[in-house]
LUMZA-161973 format. One record per residue (C-alpha): residue in three letters; x, z, y; residue number from 1. Coordinates in steps of 0.05 Angstrom, whole numbers. Each point is the difference from the previous one (the first is absolute). Last residue first. Layout:
- res	px	pz	py	n
- ALA	X	Z	Y	NUM
...
! end
This chain:
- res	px	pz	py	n
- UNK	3053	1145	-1038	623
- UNK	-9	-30	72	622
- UNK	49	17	52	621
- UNK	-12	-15	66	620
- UNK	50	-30	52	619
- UNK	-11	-19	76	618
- UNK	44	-43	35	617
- UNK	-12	-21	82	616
- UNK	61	-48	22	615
- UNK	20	-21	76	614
- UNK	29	-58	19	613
- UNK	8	-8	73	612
- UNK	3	-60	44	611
- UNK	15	6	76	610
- UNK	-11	-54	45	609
- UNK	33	-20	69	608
- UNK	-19	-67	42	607
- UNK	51	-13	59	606
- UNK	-46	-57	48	605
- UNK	41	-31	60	604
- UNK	-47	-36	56	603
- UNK	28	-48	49	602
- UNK	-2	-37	76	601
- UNK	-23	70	34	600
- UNK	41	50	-42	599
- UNK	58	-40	-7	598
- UNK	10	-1	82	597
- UNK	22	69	-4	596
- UNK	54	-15	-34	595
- UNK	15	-84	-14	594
- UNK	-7	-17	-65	593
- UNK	-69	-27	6	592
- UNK	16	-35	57	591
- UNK	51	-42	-40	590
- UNK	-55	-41	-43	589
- UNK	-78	32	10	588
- UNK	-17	48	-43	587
- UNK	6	30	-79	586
- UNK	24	58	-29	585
- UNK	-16	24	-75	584
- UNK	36	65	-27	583
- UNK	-19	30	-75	582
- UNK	12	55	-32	581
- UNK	-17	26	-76	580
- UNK	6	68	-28	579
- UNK	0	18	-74	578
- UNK	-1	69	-20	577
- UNK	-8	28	-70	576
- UNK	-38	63	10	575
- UNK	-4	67	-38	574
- UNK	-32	7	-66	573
- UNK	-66	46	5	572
- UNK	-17	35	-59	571
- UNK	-73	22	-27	570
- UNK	-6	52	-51	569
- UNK	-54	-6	-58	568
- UNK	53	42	-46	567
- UNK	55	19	27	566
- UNK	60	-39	39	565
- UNK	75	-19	-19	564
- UNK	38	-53	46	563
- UNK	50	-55	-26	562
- UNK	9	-51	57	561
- UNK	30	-76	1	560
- UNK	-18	-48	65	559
- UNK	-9	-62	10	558
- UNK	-7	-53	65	557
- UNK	0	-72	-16	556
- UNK	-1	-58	61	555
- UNK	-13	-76	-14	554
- UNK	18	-62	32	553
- UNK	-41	-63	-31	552
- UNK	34	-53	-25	551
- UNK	-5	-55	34	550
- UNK	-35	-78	-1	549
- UNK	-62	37	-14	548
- UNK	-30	-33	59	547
- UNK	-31	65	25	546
- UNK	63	38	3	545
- UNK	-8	64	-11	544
- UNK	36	67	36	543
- UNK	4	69	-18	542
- UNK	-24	3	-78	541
- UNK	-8	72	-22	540
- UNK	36	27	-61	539
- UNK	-19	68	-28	538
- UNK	50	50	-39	537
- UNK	-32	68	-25	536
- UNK	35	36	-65	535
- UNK	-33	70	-1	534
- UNK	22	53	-59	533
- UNK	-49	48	4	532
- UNK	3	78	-26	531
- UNK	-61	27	-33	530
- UNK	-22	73	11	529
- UNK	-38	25	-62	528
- UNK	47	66	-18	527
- UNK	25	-46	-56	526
- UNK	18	-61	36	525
- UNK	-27	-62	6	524
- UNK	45	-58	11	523
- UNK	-30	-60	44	522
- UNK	40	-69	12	521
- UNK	-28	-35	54	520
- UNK	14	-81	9	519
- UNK	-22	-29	73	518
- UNK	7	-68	13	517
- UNK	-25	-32	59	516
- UNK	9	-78	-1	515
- UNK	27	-57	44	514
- UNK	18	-61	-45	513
- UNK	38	-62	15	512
- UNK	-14	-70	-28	511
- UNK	28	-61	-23	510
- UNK	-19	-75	16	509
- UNK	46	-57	-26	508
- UNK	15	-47	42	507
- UNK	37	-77	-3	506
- UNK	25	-43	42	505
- UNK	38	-71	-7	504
- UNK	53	-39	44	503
- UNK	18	-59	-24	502
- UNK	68	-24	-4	501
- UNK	21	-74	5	500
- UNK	64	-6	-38	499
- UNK	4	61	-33	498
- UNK	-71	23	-32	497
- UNK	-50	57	14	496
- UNK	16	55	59	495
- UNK	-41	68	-3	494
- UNK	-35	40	36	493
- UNK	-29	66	-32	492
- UNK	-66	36	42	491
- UNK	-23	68	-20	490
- UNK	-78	7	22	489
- UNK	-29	73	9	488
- UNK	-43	48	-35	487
- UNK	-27	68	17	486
- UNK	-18	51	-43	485
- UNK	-47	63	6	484
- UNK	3	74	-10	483
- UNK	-13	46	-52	482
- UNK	33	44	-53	481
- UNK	-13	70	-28	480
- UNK	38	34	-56	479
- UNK	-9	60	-37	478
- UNK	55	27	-45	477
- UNK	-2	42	-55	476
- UNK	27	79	-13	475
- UNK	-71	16	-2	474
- UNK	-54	-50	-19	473
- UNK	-22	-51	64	472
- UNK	-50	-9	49	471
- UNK	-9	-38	61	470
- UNK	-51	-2	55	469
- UNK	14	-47	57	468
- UNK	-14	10	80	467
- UNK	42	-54	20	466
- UNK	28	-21	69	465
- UNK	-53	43	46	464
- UNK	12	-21	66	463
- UNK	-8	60	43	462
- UNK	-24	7	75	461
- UNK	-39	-59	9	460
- UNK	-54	37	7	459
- UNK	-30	-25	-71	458
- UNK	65	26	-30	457
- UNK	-13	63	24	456
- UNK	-60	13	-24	455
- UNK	18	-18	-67	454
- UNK	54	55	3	453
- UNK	-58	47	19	452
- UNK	-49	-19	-54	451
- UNK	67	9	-49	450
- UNK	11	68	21	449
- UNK	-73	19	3	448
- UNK	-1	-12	-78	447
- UNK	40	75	-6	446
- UNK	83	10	8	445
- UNK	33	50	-40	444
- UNK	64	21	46	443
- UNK	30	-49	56	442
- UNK	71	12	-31	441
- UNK	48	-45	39	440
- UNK	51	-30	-22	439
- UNK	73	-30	28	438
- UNK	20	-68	17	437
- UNK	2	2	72	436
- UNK	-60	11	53	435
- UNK	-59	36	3	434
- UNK	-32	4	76	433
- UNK	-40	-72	-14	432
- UNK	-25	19	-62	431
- UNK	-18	72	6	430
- UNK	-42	-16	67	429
- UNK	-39	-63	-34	428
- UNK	-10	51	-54	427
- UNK	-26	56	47	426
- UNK	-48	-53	42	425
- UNK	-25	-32	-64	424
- UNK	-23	68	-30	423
- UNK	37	39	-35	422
- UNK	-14	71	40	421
- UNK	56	22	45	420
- UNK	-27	-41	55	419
- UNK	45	-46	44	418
- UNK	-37	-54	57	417
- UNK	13	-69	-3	416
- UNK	44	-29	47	415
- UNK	-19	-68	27	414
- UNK	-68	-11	-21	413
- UNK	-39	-68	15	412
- UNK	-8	-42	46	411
- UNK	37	-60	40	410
- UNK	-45	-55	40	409
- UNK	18	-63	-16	408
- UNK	26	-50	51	407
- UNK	-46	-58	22	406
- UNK	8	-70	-37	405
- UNK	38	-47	33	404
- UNK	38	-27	61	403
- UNK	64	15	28	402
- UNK	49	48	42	401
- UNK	47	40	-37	400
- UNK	38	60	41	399
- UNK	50	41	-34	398
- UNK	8	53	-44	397
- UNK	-28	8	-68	396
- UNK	19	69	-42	395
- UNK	-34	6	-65	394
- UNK	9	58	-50	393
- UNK	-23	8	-72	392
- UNK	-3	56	-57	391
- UNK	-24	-31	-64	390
- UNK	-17	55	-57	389
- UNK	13	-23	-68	388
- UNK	-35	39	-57	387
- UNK	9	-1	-76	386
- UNK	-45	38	-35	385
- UNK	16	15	-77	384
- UNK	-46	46	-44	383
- UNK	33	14	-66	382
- UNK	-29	17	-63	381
- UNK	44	33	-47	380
- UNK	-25	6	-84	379
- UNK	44	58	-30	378
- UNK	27	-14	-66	377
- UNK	-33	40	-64	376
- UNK	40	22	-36	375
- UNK	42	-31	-68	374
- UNK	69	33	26	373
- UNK	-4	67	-43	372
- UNK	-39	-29	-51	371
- UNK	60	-48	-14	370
- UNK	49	49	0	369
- UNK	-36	44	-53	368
- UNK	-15	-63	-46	367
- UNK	78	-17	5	366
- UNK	16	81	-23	365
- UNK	-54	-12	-51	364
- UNK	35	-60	-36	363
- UNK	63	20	10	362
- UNK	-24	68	-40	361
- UNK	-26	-39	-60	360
- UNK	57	-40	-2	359
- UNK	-20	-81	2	358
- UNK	-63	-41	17	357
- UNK	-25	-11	76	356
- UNK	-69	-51	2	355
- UNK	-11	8	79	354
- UNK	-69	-20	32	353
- UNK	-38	-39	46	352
- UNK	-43	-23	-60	351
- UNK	16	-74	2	350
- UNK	54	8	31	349
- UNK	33	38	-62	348
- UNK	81	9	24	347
- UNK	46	23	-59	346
- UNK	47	49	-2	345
- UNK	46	15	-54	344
- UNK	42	70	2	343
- UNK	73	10	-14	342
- UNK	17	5	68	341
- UNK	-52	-5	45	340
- UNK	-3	65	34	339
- UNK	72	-9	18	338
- UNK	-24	-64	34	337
- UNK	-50	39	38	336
- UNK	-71	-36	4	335
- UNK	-18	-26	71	334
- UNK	12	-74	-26	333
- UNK	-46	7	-54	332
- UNK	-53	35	47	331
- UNK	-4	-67	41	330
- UNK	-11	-48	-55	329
- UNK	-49	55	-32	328
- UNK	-47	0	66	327
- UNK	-19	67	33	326
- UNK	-60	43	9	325
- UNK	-28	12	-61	324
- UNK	61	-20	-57	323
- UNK	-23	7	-69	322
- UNK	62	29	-41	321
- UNK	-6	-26	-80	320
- UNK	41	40	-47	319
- UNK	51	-16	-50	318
- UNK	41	56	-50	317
- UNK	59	7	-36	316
- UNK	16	56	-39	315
- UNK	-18	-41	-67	314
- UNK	60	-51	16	313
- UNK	60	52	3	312
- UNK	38	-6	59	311
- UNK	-29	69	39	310
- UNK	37	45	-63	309
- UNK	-47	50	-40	308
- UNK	-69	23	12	307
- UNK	-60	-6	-35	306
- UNK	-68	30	21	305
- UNK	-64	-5	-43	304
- UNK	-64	1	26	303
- UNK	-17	-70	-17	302
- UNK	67	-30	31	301
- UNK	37	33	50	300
- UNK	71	-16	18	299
- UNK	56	32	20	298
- UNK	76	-12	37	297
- UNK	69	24	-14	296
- UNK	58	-33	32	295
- UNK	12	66	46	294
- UNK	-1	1	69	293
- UNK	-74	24	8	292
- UNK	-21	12	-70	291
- UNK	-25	69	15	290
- UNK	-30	-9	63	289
- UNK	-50	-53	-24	288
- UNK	-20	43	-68	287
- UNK	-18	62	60	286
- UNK	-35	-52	35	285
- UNK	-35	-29	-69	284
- UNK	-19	74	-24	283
- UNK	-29	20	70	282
- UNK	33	47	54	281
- UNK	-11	77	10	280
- UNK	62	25	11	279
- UNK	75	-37	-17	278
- UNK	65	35	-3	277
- UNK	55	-47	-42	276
- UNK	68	8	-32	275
- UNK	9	-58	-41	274
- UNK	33	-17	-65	273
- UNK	23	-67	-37	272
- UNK	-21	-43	-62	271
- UNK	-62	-34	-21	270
- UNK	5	-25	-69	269
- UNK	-39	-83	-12	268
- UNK	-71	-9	-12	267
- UNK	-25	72	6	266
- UNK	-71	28	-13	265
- UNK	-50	38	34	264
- UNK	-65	19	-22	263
- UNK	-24	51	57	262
- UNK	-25	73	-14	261
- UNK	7	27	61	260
- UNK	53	53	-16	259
- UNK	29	-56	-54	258
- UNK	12	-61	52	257
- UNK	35	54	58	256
- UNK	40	30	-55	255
- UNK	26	-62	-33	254
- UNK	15	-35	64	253
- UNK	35	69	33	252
- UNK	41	-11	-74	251
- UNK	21	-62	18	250
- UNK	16	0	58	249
- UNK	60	61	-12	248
- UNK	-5	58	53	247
- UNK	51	17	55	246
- UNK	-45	39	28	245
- UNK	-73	3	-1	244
- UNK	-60	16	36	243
- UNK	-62	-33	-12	242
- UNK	-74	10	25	241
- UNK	-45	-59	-37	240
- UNK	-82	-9	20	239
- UNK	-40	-15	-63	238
- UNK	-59	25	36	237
- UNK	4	67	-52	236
- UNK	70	10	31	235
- UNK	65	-17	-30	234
- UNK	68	45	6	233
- UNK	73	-20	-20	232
- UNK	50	37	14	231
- UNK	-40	64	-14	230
- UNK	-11	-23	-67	229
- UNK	61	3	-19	228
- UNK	55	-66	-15	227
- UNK	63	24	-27	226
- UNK	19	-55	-51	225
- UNK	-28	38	-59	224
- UNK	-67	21	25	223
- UNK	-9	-81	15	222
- UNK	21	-18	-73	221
- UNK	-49	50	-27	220
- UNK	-58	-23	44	219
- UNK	11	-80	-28	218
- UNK	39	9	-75	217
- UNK	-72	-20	-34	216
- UNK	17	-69	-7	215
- UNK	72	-23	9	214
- UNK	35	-9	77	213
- UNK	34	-50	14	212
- UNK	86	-15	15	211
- UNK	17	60	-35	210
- UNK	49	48	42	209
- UNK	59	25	-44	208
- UNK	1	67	-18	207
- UNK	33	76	26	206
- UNK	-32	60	-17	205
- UNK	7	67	44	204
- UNK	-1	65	-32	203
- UNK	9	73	26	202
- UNK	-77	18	1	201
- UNK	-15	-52	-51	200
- UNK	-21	-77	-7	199
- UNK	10	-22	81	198
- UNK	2	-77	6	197
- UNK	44	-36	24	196
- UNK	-6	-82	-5	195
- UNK	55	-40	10	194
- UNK	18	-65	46	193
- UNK	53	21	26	192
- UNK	-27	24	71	191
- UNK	-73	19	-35	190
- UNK	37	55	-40	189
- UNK	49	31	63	188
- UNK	-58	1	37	187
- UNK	-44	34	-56	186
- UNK	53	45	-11	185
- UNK	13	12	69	184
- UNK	-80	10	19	183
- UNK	-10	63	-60	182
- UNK	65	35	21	181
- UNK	-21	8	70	180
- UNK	38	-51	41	179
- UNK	60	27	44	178
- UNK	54	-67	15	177
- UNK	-19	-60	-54	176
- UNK	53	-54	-14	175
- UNK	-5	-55	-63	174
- UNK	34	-34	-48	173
- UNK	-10	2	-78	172
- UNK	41	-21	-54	171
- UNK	-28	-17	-74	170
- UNK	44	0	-52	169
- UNK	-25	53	-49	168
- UNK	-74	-27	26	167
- UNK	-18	-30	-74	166
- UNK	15	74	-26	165
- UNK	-62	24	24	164
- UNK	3	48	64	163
- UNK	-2	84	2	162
- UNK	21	29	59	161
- UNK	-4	84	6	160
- UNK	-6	41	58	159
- UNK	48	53	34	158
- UNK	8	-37	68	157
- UNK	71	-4	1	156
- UNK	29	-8	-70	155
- UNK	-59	-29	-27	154
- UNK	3	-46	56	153
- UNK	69	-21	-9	152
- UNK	-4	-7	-77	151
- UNK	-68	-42	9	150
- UNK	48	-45	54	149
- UNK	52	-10	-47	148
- UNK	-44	-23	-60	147
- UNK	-30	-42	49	146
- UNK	64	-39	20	145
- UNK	11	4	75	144
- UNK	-5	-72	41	143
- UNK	6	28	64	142
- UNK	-36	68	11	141
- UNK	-18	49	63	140
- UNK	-35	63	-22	139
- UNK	-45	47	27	138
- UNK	-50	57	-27	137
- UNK	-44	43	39	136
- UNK	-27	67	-40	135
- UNK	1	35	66	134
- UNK	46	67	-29	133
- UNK	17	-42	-55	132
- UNK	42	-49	42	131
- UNK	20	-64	-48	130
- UNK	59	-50	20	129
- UNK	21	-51	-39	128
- UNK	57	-42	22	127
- UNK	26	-61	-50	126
- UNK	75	-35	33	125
- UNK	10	-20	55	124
- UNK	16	-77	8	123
- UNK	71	0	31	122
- UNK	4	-60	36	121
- UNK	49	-60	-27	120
- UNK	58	-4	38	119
- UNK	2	-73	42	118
- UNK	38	-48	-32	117
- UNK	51	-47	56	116
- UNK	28	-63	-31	115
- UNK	78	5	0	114
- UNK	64	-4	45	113
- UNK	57	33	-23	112
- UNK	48	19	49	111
- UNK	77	5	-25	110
- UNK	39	43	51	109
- UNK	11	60	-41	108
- UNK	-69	-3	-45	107
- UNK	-50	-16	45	106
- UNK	-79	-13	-22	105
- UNK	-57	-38	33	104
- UNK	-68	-20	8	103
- UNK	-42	-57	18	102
- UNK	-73	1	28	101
- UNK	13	-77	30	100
- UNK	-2	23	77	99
- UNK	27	77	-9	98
- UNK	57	-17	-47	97
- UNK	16	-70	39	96
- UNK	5	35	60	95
- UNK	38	58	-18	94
- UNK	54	-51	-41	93
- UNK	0	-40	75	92
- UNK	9	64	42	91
- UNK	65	21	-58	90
- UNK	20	-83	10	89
- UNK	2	12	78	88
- UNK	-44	-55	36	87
- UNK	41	-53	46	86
- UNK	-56	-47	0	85
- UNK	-54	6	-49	84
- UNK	-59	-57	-31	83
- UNK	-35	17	-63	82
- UNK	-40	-33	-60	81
- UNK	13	39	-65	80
- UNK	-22	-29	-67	79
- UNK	-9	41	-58	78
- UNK	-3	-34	-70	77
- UNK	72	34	-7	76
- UNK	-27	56	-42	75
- UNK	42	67	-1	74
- UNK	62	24	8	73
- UNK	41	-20	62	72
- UNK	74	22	12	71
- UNK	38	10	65	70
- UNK	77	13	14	69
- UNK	22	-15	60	68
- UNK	41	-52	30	67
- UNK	-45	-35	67	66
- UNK	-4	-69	-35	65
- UNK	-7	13	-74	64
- UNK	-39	66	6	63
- UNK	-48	-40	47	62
- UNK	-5	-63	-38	61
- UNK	-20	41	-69	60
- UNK	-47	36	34	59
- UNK	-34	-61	18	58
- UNK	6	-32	-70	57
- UNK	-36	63	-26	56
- UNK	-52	2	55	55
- UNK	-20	-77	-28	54
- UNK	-1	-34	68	53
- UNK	-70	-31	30	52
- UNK	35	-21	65	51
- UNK	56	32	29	50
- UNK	43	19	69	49
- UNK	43	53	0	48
- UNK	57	20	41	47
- UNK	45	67	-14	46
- UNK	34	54	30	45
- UNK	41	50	-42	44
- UNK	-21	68	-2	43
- UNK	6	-2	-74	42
- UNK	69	-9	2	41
- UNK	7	63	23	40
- UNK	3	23	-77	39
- UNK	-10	79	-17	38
- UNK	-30	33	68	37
- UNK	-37	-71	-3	36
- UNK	-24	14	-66	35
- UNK	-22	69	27	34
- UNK	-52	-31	44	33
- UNK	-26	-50	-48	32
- UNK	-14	52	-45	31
- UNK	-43	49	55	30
- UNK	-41	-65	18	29
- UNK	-14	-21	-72	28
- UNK	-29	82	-9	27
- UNK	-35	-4	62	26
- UNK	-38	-64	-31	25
- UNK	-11	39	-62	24
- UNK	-42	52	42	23
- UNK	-37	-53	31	22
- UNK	-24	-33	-63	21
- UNK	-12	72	-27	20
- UNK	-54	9	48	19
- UNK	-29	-58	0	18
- UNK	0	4	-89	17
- UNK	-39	75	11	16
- UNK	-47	-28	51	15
- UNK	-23	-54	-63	14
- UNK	4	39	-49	13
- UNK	-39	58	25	12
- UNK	-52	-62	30	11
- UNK	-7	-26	-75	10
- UNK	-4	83	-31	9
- UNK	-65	14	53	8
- UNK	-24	-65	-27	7
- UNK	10	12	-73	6
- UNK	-23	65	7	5
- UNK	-80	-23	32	4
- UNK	-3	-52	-62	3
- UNK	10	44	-45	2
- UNK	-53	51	34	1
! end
């Protein structure tokens, strides 16, 4: 309650100096205007420009210069730095005044320039209020002697204060607005650091507050301070129900320990109150809440509890975490630093676990957090098919006249027909109608899917690129890689000596890789759908040269996607499209270029083919 009315009297003070700060500034502006009804002077015009000048000097300058009559008391130490053109000396006094918190004074046409001193606030003075109708009391106090404040309640509330003569100089503090009788005293007690207690039916005693607590003094103490048994109620499970307001920690302590008949004993006093309104909870929760934001802690050795402040050496404690799921390297890292503070950690690899000494109630709160993220991590399997369908057309026209082998007859199916089953005919259908980088949900697919997609590559239809099976932890990447690497020859000339140079050659051979990478990134979510991050980028060489005296020309096509899919679900990625052409003529010289004629003496081949890229995933989680 101290503490509350020197807060509330803090902000008064500090709104209340604001507020006269402006009002004195109106004051310096009314002056200045009736010292230029008395001296015109002071509308003169001048020009400033200064560096770190003592205010008095500069004063000085400007009743020297412009002819008025200025004085400055107070300390010189203050520098002003400024810059004016043609400013009038009653703006420039204003200025200065409101800038540098300076006031002033005019006696004729004399101004006195001094340090400004803001009014002190009026502290009120010792209200006690009592309505007997409601039996409420209030009072607001700032520093009141306690012989003054037993005269005001006597006078007021109609009961006697009695207090040694030790507290004939003490002064309490405090505000209350309508408590019963009963919760003001106490307040009013536990705010100064006093204890109340009720002797008679019109008398109150006043004492100072003992830092422990003597043998035998335990249920007596706790009758004193307030404390019924209705506040504070304890089943036969040892179950606690607590409502309380504005009550002193220690004494809750004291009655909680002695109603179930705990040994309990403090190392260093426990100050403060609390208002709290707990059901049902257990003795360490409810001893948990209770020191939250406080510097208390406890301890419990052999049945016995002690309390007092968290720094004190018995009231610390160590405990050994084992970790289940996770490693301690990792959970180290994860650890809050604010959890940390104060607290030792050390890693046990050898046991998987976490050795964490310091406060009691650190210690738990870090035990808490890490059996909150020790779980189990979902397992992912993924099943990865990556298709390329090759889409040709050849148009030869001409006439070639030779001898060899006989053409070959063509065969095969041209078109195959659609089904809405999965069978090789519907995914040959899907894959050559989807185009683009989207998705395609093709639902839970069954063994037949993969008999079908085999099929198909046997036809010619598909070429299956990969069929891998990867799996990974959740939140972790998965990364496939293949291909194949071809090498070539770098040749380096050079010339050796000056006179007669030789030439000289040298190679080095290097190589150039083609791969398929794939990396998928899983995250599984809590309603069981998992969400893919894909990362696809395959390199194909186009042309080789069989020497090796080249590098080999390459092609890449990639593509990013983040989809989400259930459980067992299979996803179609859309195409990547490469398309090759190629034109071939040959015939006789000049005829073949003639029209008409070109068709007789030469043949012209334009070769077309269509690569796609298609991508089958498939996640399941594993637990």
């Amino acid at each position: 309650m101290k503490y509350i009315f020197v807060t509330i009297l803090f902000l008064f003070t500090a709104f209340y100096n604001v507020v006269a700060q402006d009002s004195y500034l109106d004051e310096v502006r009314t002056k200045l205007e009736k010292i230029v009804e008395a001296d015109v002077a002071y509308l003169n015009q001048v020009d400033l420009a200064v560096g770190s000048m003592p205010i008095g000097d500069l004063l000085r300058n400007i009743a020297k210069t412009s002819n008025v009559s200025i004085s400055y008391k107070g300390d010189n130490t203050l520098t002003v730095n400024c810059n004016f053109n043609k400013v009038k000396i009653n703006d420039l006094l204003y200025f200065l005044c409101q800038e540098y918190n300076l006031d002033l004074e005019i006696v004729g046409n004399i101004v006195s320039v001094f340090p400004y001193a803001p009014p002190l606030p009026d502290i009120p003075g010792p209200k006690v209020s009592y309505q007997s109708s409601t039996g409420f009391l209030s009072y607001e106090l700032h520093d009141c002697p306690l012989p003054e404040l037993a005269k005001l309640l006597a006078d007021s509330t109609g009961i006697n204060i009695v207090y040694p003569s030790s507290l004939n100089l003490k002064k309490v503090s405090g505000y209350a607005l309508r408590l019963s009788l009963n919760e003001a005293m106490q307040a009013l007690a536990l705010g100064n650091s006093l204890i109340a207690s009720k002797t008679g039916e019109k008398l109150w005693a006043f004492e100072t507050l003992p830092v422990g607590k003597g043998e035998g003094q335990g249920r007596a103490w706790a009758v004193r301070r307030g404390i019924s048994d209705e506040q504070i109620e304890i089943d036969s499970t040892g179950m606690i129900r607590i409502q309380v307001e504005r009550a002193s920690i220690y004494d809750i302590l004291c009655t909680i320990c002695e109603k179930q008949k705990i040994n309990y004993y403090f190392i260093s006093p426990v100050d403060g109150t609390t208002s709290l309104y707990l059901k049902d909870i257990g003795l360490h929760t409810l001893l948990k809440v209770l020191f939250t934001g406080t510097p208390y802690s406890y301890y419990e050795e052999e049945g016995i509890l002690m309390f007092g402040v968290s720094k004190e050496e018995i009231l610390l404690s160590s405990k050994v975490i084992p970790l289940e799921n996770r490693t301690v390297e990792k959970v180290i890292d994860i650890i809050p630093e604010d959890f940390k503070q104060s607290v030792k950690i050390i890693s046990f690899s050898d046991l998987n676990s976490l050795i964490v000494s310091g406060d009691q109630r650190k210690v738990a709160r870090i035990e808490n957090f890490i059996k909150s993220i020790d779980k189990t991590i979902p397992l992912i399997t993924i099943d990865v098919i990556i298709a390329e369908v090759t889409k040709s057309r050849n148009n030869e026209q001409g006439i070639s006249v030779g001898y060899g082998d006989p053409p070959t007859a063509s065969k095969g199916t041209l078109t195959p027909h659609f089904q809405m089953n999965l069978n090789a005919d519907g995914i040959n259908k899907i894959i050559k109608s989807f185009n683009g980088l989207g998705s395609m949900n093709l639902g839970k697919v069954g063994p037949n899917f993969y008999a079908s997609l085999k099929f198909l590559e046997e036809n010619g239809d598909i070429e299956l690129k990969s069929t891998p099976k990867l799996s990974t932890l959740n939140g972790h990447q998965a990364e496939l890689k293949s291909g194949q690497r071809q090498h070539y020859k770098e040749v380096y000339e050079s010339l050796m000596g000056s006179q007669n140079p030789i030439q000289t050659s040298s190679y080095q051979w290097k190589y150039i890789d083609a791969n398929l990478v794939l990396t998928i990134t899983p995250y599984v979510s809590s309603n069981g759908e998992i969400t893919l991050t894909i990362d696809l980028s395959q390199t194909e060489f186009t042309t080789i040269d069989e020497k090796m005296e080249a590098p080999p020309g390459t092609a890449t096509r990639s593509f990013k996607s983040k989809i989400r899919v259930k459980n067992e679900e299979m996803i179609l990625l859309g195409g990547i499209e490469r398309n090759d052409r190629i034109k071939t003529s040959s015939g006789l010289p000049f005829l073949a270029r003639i029209p008409i004629l070109k068709w007789i003496f030469g043949t012209s081949t334009n070769k077309k083919e269509e690569h796609k890229l298609n991508i089958f995933i498939k996640p399941t989680v594993i637990m």
